[in-house]
N, C-alpha and C positions, 0 to 999 in steps of 0.2 A: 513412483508407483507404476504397475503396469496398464499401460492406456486402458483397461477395461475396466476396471477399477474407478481410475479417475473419472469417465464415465460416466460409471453406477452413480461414482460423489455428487457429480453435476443434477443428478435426475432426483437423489434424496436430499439433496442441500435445505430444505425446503422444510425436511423435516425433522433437522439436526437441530437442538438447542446449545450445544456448546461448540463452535465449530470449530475452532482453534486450540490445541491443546499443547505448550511448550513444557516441556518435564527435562529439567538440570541441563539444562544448555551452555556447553561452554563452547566459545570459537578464539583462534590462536591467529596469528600473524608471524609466521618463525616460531619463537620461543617470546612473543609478547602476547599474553594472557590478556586478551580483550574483552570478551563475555566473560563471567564465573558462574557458572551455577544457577542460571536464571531459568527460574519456571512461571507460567501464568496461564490462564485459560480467556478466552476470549467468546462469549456469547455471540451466536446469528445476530447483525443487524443493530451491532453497535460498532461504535464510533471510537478508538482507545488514541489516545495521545499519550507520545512518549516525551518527556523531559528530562530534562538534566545538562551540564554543564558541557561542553563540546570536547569530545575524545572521551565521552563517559561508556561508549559502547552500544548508542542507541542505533546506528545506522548500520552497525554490524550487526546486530540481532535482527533488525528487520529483514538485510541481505541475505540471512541463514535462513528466512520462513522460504525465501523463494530460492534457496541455494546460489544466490548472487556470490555469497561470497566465497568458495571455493574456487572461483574462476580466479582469485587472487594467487599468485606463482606464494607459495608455500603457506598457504593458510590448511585451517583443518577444522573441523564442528566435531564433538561429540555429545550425545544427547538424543532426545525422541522429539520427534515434532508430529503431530499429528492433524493433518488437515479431514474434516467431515468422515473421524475415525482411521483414515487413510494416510501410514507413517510415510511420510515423505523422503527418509531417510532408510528406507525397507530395502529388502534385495529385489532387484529387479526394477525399484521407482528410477523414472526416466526424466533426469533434471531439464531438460529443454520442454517438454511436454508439464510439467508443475510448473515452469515460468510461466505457458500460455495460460495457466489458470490461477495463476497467482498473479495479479495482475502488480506494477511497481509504477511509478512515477516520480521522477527526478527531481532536484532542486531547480535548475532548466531547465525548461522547454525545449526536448528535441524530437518533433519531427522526423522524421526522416529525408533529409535532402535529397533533392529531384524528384519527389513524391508528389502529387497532387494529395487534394485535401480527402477526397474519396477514395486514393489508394492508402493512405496514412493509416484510414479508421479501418479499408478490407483485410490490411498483409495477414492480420493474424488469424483474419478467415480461410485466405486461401490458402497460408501456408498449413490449415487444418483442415484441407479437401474443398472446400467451399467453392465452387468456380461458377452456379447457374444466376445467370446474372439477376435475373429477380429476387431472389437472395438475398444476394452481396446488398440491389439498393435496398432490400428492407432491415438488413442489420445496420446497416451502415447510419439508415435515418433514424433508426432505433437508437444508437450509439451515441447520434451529434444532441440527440433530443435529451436523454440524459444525461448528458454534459453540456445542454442549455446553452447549447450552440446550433442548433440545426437554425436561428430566424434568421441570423449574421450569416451563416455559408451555404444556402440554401440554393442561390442564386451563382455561386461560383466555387463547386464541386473538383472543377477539372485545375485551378489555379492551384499554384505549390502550396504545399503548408505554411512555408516558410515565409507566405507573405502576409499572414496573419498575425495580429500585434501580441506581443508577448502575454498576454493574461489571453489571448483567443486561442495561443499556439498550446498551452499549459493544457486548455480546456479540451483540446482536440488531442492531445497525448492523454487524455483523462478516459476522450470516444476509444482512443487506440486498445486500452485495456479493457474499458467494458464491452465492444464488439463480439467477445467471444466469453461472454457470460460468468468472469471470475466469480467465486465462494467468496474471495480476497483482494481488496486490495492496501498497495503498499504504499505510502509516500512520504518521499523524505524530503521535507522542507518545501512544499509543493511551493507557497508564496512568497520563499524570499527573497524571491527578484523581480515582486512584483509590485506595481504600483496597489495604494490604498483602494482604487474601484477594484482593479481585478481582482485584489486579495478577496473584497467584501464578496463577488459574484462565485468565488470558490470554495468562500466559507458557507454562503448558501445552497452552493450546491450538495456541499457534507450534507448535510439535514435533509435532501432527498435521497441522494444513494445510499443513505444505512434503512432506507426500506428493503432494498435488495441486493444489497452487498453489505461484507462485512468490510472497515477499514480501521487500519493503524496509521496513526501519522501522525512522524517525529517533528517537533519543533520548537524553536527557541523563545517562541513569544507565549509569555504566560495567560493573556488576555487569550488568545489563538485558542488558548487547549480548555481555558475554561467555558471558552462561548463553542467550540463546537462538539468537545469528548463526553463520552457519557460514565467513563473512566479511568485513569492517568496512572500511566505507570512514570516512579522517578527511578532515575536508574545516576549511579556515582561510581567512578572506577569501575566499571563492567560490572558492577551487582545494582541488581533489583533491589532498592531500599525500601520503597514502598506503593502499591498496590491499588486501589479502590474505587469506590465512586469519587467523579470527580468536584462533587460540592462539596465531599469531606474532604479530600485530598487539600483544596482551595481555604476549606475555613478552619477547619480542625486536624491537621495532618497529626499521626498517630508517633511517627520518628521526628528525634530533634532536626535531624539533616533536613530532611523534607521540608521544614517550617523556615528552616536558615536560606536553605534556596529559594522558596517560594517568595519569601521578605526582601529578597534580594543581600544576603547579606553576603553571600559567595556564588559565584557562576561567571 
């Protein structure tokens, strides 16, 4: 979408009730039909988990909210996506500029090698105009504070990123994307390569940032999605099987498939 736009999004996010809107999404790989037809809407300042069985098409639908996955050598999306009314997929939307507001985070922790820990959380400020340095420290502390990291690196700003233990490294790619204030973010798998504390200090941090961010995050642990989503998409062979809040989804799922995964009885 064109920067002005994205923008305007940033200043009304605030006063968007649905902010997420995917209408018949499908994305390809060659001639391997990986999404099918998946639509859903996502409310401001929830929490959605995706599940389903690995290769079901959950990491490539998240990839398509932030057009990750087009960067793939002969993939394709067709469909509407709509971020705070604003098609992502419109004439003239600027995929590098929707990455910075779409925020993603990986299944590893990557940092940025050779980065200190205060350039890690500014890149995506300055590479957004940002350069007066009182600024930079007040997003930056703004940043590590909601990802409940600023009392650990407080004291040692200017060390790599990289020398921070994997669940602090996760948490600081966490500061990376909310630096520059996403609508969205994305994560695929954020905890699983992480030990049981840092998973616990990530899944706590879910339940503060859906005050001010919206998030999706894919993962294979059904405890995971029940203790922090407030809605669960399942998804099987690239389709959306089903939908809802996530206590029904958990106790009363509405499809047989849904009830057979959940139980463990295929995945």
């Amino acid at each position: 979408m064109p920067a002005d736009n994205f923008e305007r999004e940033k200043a009304i996010v605030n006063l968007q009730h649905e902010i997420l809107n995917v209408d018949n999404l499908h994305a390809w790989f060659g001639d391997f039909h990986a999404v099918k037809g998946v639509s859903l809407a996502v409310q401001q300042g929830q929490v959605v988990a995706l599940i389903g069985p690995s290769g079901c098409g959950k990491s490539t639908f998240i990839r398509c909210i932030n057009r990750l996955h087009e960067e793939v050598p002969g993939a394709r999306v067709q469909g509407r996506v709509t971020i705070g009314g604003q098609d992502i997929y419109g004439r003239g939307a600027d995929p590098v500029r929707i990455r910075r507001y779409v925020g993603m985070v990986f299944q590893k922790p990557n940092p940025f090698p050779g980065l200190s820990i205060f350039e890690n959380v500014a890149v995506g400020l300055k590479l957004g105009g940002i350069s007066k340095r009182t600024v930079l420290d007040e997003q930056v502390e703004r940043a590590l504070r909601q990802a409940a990291l600023w009392e650990e690196v407080k004291d040692k700003l200017r060390q790599p990123g990289t020398s921070l233990s994997g669940g602090q490294q996760q948490r600081l790619c966490i500061a990376r994307a909310l630096a520059v204030e996403p609508p969205v973010i994305l994560m695929d798998e954020p905890t699983s390569a992480l030990d049981p504390i840092s998973t616990a200090k990530i899944e706590d941090l879910l339940h503060e940032l859906k005050k001010s961010v919206t998030i999706l995050i894919v993962t294979h642990n059904m405890q995971q999605a029940s203790r922090v989503s407030d809605k669960t998409a399942f998804f099987l062979l690239g389709e959306l099987i089903e939908y809802g809040e996530t206590s029904q989804i958990f106790t009363n799922p509405a499809r047989p498939k849904t009830e057979e995964y959940i139980t463990g009885r295929f995945g």
